[in-house]
C-alpha positions as CSV (number, residue, x, y, z in Angstrom):
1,X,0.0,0.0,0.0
2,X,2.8,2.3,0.9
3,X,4.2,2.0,-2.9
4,X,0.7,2.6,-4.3
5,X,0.8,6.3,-2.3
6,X,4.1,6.9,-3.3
7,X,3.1,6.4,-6.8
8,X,0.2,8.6,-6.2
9,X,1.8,11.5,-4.4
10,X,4.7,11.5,-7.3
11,X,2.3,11.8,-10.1
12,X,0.7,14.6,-7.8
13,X,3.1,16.8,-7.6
14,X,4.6,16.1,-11.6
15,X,0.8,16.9,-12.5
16,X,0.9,20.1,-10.2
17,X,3.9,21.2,-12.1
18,X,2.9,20.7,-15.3
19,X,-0.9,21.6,-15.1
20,X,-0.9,24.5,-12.7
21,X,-2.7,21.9,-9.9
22,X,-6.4,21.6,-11.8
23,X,-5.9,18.3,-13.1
24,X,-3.9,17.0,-9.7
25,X,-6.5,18.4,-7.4
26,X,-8.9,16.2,-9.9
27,X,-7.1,13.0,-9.3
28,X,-5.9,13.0,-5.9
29,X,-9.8,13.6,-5.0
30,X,-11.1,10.5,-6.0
31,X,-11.9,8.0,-3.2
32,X,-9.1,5.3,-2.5
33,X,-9.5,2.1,-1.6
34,X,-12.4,1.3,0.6
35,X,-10.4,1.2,4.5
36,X,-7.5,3.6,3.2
37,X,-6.3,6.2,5.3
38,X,-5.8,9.4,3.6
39,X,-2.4,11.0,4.1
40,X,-2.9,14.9,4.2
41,X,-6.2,16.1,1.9
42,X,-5.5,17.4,-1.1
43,X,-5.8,21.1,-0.5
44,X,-3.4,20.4,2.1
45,X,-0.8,18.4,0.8
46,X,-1.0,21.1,-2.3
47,X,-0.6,24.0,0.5
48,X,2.4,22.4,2.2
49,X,4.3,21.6,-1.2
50,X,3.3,25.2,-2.7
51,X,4.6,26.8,1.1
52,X,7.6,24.5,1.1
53,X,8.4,25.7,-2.9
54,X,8.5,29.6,-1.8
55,X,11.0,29.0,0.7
56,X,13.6,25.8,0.2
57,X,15.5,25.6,-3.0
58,X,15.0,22.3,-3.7
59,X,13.4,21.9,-6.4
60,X,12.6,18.1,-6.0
61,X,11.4,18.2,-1.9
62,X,7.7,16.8,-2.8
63,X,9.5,14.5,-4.6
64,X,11.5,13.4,-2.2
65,X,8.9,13.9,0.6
66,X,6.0,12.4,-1.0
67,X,4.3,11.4,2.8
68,X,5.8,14.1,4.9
69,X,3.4,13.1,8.0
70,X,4.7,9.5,7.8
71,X,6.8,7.2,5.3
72,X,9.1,10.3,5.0
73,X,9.3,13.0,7.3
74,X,10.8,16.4,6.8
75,X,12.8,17.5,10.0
76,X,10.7,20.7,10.4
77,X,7.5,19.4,9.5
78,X,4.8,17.9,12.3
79,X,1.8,16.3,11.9
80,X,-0.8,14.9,13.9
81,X,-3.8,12.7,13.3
82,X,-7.1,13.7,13.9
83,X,-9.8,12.2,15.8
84,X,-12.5,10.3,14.1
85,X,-13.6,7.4,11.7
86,X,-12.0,9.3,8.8
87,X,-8.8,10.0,10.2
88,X,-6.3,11.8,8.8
89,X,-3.1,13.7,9.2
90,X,-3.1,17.6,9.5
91,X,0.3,19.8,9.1
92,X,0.4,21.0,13.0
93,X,3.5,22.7,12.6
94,X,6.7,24.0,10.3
95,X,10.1,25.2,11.0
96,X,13.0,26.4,8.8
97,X,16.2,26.9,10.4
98,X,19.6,26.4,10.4
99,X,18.9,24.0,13.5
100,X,17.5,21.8,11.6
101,X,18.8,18.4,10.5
102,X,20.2,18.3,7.0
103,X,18.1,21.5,6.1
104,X,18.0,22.5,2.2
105,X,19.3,26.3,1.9
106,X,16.4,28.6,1.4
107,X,15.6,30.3,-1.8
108,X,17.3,33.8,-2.9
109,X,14.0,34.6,-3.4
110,X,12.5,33.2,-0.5
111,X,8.5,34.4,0.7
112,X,5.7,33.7,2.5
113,X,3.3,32.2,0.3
114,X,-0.4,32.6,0.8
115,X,-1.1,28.8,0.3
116,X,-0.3,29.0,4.3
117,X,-3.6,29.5,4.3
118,X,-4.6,26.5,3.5
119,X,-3.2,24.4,6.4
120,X,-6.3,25.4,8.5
121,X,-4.7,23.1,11.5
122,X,-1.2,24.8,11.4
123,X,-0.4,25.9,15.0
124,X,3.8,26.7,14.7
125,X,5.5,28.7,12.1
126,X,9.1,29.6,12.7
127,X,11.4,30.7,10.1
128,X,14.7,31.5,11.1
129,X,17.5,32.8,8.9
130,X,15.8,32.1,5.4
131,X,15.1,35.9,4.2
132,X,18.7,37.2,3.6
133,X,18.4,38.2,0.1
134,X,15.6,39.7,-1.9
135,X,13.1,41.9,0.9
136,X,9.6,40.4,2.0
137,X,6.6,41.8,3.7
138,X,4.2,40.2,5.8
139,X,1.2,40.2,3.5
140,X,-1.9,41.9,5.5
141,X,-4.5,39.2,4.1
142,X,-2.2,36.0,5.4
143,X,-2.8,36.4,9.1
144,X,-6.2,37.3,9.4
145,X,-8.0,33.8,8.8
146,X,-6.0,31.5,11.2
147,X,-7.7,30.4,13.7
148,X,-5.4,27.7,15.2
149,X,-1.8,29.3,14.8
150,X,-1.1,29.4,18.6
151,X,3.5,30.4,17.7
152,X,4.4,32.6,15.0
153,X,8.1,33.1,14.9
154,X,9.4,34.9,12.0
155,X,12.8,35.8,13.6
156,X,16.8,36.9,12.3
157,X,15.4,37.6,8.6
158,X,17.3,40.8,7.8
159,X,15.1,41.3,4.7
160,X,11.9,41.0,6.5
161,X,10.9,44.6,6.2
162,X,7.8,47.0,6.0
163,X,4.9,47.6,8.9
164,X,4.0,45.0,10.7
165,X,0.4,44.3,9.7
166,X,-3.2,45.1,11.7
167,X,-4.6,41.8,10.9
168,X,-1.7,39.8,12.9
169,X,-4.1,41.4,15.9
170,X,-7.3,39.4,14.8
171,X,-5.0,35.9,15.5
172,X,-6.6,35.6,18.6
173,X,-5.1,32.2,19.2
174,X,-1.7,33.2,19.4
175,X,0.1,32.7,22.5
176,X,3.5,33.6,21.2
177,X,4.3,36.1,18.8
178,X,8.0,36.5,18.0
179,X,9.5,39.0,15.1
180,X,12.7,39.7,17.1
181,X,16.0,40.8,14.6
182,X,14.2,42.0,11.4
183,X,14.3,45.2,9.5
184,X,10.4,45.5,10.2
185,X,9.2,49.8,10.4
186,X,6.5,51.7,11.9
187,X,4.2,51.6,15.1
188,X,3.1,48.3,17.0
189,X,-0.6,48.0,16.2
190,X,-3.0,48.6,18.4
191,X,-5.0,45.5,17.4
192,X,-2.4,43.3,19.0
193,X,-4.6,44.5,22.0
194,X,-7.2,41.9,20.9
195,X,-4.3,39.2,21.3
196,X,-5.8,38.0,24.9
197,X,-4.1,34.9,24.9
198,X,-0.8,36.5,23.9
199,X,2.1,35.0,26.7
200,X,4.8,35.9,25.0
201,X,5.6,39.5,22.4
202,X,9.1,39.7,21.4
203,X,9.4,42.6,18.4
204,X,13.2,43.6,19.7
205,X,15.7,44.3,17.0
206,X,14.1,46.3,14.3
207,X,13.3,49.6,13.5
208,X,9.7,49.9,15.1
209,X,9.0,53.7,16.2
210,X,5.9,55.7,17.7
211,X,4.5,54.8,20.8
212,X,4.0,52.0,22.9
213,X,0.1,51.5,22.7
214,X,-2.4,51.4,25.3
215,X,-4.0,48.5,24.3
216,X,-1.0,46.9,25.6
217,X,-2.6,46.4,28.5
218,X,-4.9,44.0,27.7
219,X,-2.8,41.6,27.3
220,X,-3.6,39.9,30.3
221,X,-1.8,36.8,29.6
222,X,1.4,38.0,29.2
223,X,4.7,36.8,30.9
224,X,7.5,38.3,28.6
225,X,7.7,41.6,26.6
226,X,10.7,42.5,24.6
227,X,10.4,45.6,22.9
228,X,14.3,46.4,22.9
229,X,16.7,48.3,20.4
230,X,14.3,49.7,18.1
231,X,13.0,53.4,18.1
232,X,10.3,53.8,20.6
233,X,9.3,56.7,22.4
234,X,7.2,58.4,24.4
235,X,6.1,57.9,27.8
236,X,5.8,54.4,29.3
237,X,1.8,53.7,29.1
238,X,0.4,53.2,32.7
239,X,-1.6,50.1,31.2
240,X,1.8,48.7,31.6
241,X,0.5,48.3,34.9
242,X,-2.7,45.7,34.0
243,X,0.2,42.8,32.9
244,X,-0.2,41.3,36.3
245,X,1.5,38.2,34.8
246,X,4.6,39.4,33.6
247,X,8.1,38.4,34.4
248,X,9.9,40.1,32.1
249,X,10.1,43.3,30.9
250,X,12.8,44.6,28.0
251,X,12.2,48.2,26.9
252,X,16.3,48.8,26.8
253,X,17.7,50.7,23.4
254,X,14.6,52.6,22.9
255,X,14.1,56.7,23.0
256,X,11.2,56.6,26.0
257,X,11.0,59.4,28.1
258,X,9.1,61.1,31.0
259,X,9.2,59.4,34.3
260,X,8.6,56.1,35.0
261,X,4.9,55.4,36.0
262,X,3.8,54.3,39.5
263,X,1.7,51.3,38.0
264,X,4.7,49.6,37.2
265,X,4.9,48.3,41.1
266,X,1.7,46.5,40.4
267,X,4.1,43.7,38.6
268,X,5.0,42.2,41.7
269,X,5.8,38.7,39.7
270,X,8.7,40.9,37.9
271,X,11.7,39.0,37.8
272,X,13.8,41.1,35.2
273,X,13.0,44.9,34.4
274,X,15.7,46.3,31.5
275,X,14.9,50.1,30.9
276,X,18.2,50.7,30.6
277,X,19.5,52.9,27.5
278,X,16.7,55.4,27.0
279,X,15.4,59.1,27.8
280,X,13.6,57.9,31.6
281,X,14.0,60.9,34.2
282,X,13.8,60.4,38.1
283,X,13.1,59.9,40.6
284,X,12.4,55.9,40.9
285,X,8.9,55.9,41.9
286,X,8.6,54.2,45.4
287,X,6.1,51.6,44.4
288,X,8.8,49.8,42.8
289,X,9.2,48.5,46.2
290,X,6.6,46.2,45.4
291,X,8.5,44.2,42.9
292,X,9.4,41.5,45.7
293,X,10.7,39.1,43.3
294,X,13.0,41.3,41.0
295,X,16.2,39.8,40.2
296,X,17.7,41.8,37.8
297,X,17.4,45.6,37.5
298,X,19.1,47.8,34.8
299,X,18.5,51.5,34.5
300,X,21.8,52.3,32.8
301,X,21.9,55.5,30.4
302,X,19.1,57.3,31.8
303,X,19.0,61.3,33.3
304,X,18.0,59.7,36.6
305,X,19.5,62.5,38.3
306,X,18.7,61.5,41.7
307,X,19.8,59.5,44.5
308,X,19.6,55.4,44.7
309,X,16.3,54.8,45.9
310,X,16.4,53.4,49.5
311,X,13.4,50.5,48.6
312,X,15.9,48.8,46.9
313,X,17.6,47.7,49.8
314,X,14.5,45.4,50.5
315,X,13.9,44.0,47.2
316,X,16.3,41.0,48.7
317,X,16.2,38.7,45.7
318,X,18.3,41.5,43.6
319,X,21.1,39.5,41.8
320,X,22.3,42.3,39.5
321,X,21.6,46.3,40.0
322,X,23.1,48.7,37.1
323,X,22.6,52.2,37.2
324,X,26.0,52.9,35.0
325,X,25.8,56.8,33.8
326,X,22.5,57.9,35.2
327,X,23.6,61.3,37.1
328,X,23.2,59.8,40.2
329,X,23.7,61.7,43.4
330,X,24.4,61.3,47.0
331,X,26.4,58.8,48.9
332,X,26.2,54.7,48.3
333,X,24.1,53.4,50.6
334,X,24.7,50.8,53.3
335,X,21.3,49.1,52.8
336,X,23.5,46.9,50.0
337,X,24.9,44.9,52.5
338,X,21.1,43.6,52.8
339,X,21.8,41.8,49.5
340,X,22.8,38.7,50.1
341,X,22.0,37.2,46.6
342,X,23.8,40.0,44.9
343,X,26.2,38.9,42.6
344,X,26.9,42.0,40.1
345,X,26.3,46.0,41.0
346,X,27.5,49.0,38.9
347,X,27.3,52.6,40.0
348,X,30.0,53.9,37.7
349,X,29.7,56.8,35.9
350,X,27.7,59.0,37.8
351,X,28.0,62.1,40.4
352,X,28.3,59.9,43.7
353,X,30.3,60.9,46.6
354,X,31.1,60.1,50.3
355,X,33.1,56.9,51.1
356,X,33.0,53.3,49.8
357,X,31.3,51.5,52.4
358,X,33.3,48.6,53.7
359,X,30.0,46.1,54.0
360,X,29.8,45.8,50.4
361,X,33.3,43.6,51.0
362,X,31.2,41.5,52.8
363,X,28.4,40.4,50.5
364,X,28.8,36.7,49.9
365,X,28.1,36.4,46.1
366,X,29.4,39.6,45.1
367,X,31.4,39.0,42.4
368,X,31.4,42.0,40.3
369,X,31.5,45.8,41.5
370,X,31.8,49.0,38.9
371,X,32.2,52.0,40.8
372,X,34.5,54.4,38.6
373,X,34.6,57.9,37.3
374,X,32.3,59.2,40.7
375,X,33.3,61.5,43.1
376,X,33.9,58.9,46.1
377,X,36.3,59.8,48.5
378,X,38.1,58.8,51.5
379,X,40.9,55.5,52.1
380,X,39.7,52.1,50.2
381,X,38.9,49.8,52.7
382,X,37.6,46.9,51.0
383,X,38.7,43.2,52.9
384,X,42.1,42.1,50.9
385,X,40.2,38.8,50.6
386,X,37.4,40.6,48.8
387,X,39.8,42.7,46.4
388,X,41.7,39.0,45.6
389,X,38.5,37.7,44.9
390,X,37.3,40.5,42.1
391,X,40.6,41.3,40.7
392,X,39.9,43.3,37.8
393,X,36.2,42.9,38.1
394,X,36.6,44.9,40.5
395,X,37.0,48.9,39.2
396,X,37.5,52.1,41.3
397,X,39.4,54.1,38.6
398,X,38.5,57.7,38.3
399,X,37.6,58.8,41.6
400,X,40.1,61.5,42.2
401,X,39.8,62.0,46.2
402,X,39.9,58.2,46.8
403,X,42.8,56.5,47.4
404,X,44.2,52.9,48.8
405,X,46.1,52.0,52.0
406,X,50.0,52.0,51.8
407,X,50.0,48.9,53.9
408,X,53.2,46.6,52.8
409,X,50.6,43.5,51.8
410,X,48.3,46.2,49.4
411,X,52.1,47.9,48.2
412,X,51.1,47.1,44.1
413,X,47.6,47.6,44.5
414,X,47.6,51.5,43.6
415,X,49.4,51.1,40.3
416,X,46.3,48.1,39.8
417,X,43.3,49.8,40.8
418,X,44.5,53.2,39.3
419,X,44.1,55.5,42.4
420,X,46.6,57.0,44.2
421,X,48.2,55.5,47.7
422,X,47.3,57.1,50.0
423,X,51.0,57.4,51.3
424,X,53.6,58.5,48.4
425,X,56.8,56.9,48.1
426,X,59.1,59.4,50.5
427,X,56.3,58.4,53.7
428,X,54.7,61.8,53.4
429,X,51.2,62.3,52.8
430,X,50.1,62.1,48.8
431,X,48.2,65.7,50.1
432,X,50.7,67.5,52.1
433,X,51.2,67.0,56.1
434,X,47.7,66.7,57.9
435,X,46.6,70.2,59.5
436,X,46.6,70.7,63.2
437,X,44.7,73.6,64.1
438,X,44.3,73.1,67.7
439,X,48.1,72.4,68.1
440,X,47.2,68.3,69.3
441,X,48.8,66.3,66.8
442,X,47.0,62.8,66.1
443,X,48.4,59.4,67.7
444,X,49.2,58.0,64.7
445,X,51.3,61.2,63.7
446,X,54.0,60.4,66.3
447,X,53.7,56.6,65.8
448,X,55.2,56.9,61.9
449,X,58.3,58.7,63.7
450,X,61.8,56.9,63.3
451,X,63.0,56.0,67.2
452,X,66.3,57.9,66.0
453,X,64.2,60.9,65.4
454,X,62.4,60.6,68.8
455,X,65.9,60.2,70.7
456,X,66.7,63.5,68.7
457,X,64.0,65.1,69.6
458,X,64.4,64.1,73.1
459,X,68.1,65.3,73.4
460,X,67.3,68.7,72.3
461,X,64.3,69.0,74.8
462,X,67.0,67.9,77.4
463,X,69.6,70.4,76.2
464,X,66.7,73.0,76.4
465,X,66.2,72.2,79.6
466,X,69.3,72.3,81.2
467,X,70.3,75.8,79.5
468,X,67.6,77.6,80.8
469,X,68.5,75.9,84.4
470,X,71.7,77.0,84.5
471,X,70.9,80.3,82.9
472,X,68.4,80.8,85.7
473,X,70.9,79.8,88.4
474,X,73.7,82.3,87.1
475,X,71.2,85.1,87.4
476,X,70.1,84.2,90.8
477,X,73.7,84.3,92.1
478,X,74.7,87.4,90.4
């Protein structure tokens, strides 16, 4: 039996090629064998080979894939069999990637071909890779009829260009939508409000612009948004707020502005929140304190202009906090030393100032700390077993008015860290001799004295002494 629809499937697709399909849809309709189970219908097998045409270059794939739900497979084709007395198989799913096994190169002229729509029971689409050469679009009339596609994932196709369209929004049985590292233009469309199954939206790496819609919001289902290095601006939406079932949040690399808005602490299952690279002024809002289960926090490149926000210190499950180049002010707070899961801070590049607080040395998983070009101050006095364990992950450079300990064990570290010792090389203080104004010099002051110069010293008190005795003696007598 398997020979016979071989045979069958062959002379479908030489038929298809040589009569357009008219005479092939003609013969493949006519009733098998009494007890035979149909491999794909015949609007479906012609959909799959006519899909499969506009993006492999091979030109013999039906051929070689006569049964693609069965005798032989394609790596990125699934199938399953429905439920009934006439049971057949139904394309569930396609992927084309360089992942998979043995793939054939897509076409130059690779494109989306509009007989997708005839695998009514398709629910995966990834293409990966494939549109490299000659630009596509997503055509406006290919989305809007699916009604099982549940992951779209159209995704490092450099030529995919053009708006993405309105109609994608009318999939409403999508739960991930992923367009990430295409040359795709304009706004996000407001229709993807409709997309209330939606768990995943990943548009990052393109050229989007405009405004982060409203309608956002409704997206009730959502767990991650990616929205990162494109051209978005505006003001965050407070219907950023409604995602009650978000994780992750990726806004970096975009041109937002205003401040950010106090809805954002109703996403208390946060785990990652990127705004980092971006137009967002301060202050933090203090309902961030919410965010119990943040991990990771970037705010780099932002006018923050303000000082660390002290919630942070109770948002214990912090693992990395960056606020690289965001004008910060003030002094760095002890609360860090709270943080016992943090494993990476940066603070460099702002306007901070005071001293380095010593209980950041004592942060068990610490393992990477950025705190150049500031204004600290003061002597470094970091553990030695804390500065051996950073190395050069740890960086202090560029803080003029701090400098490190001249003790013999820390000797080379000046030259390492790039600040100056706080003792230069003739024992003298790197700013001059330490003032006295009330003419009590400090313990430590006499304690760096040689014991020759004390005996000196000593000897000409003495001398002093006994001149003034004898001179006073003398005068008596005479």
């Amino acid at each position: 039996m398997s020979q016979i629809m071989a045979c069958l499937s062959i002379l479908y697709i030489v038929l298809f090629h040589l009569f357009g399909g008219e005479m092939m849809a003609t013969m493949v309709g006519k009733k098998l064998q009494e007890g035979e189970i149909v491999e794909l219908e015949e609007e479906e097998l012609l959909g799959l080979y006519e899909v499969m045409d506009a993006l492999v270059d091979d030109p013999d794939w039906a051929q070689t894939h006569p049964n693609p739900c069965s005798q032989t497979p394609f790596p990125g084709i699934e199938c399953e069999e429905s439920i009934g007395d006439n049971a057949k198989y139904h394309v569930t799913k396609i992927h084309i990637g360089p992942d998979t096994l043995f793939p054939p190169p897509c076409k130059h002229s690779a494109y989306l071909s509009k007989s997708l729509l005839k695998l009514t029971y398709l629910k995966t689409l990834s293409i990966f890779n494939c549109f490299v050469s000659s630009p596509v679009t997503l055509p406006s009339a290919l989305f809007g009829n699916f009604s099982s596609l549940e992951h779209l994932a159209l995704q490092s196709n450099p030529t995919l260009y053009g708006e993405i369209p309105p109609s994608l929004g009318h999939v409403q049985s999508l739960r991930i939508l992923s367009l990430s590292q295409n040359s795709l233009q304009g706004n996000i469309p407001r229709e993807f409000g409709f997309l209330v199954c939606l768990e995943q939206l990943d548009l990052s790496y393109n050229n989007l612009s405009g405004q982060i819609p409203m309608e956002i919001g409704g997206l009730k289902s959502m767990t991650i948004l990616d929205l990162s290095c494109n051209k978005i601006e505006g003001d965050m939406p407070y219907s950023l707020g409604q995602l009650q079932l978000l994780q992750k949040m990726d806004l970096s690399y975009n041109k937002l502005g205003g401040m950010i808005p106090n809805e954002l602490g109703m996403l208390k299952r946060l785990v990652l929140l990127d705004l980092s690279h971006n137009f967002i002024n301060g202050p933090i809002p203090e309902t961030m304190s919410s965010l119990e289960l943040l991990e990771y926090l970037d705010i780099d490149d932002n006018p923050i202009k303000a000082g660390i926000p002290f919630f942070i210190g109770n948002l214990w499950k912090l693992k990395s906090v960056s606020f690289s180049g965001c004008g910060l002010i003030g002094s760095i707070p002890n609360f860090f030393s709270s943080l016992m899961n943090l494993t990476a801070l940066s603070l460099d590049n702002n306007s901070l100032s005071g001293q380095v607080p010593i209980t950041l040395g004592l942060l068990p998983n610490l393992d990477q700390l950025n705190i150049s070009h500031n204004k600290l101050n003061g002597v470094l006095q970091l553990p030695g077993e804390f500065i051996g364990k950073l190395g050069k992950r740890l960086d202090v450079r560029g803080n003029s008015d701090l400098c490190i300990s001249a003790q013999s064990k820390k000797k080379n570290l000046s030259s390492y860290f790039e600040i100056p010792s706080c003792v230069n090389k003739n024992g003298s203080f790197g700013n001059g001799p330490p003032q006295d104004p009330a003419g009590i010099k400090p313990s430590w002051y006499n304690s760096n004295m040689s014991s020759s110069s004390r005996l000196l010293k000593l000897q000409v008190i003495l001398f002093t002494l006994v001149s003034n005795f004898i001179l006073s003696l003398l005068i008596l007598l005479l």
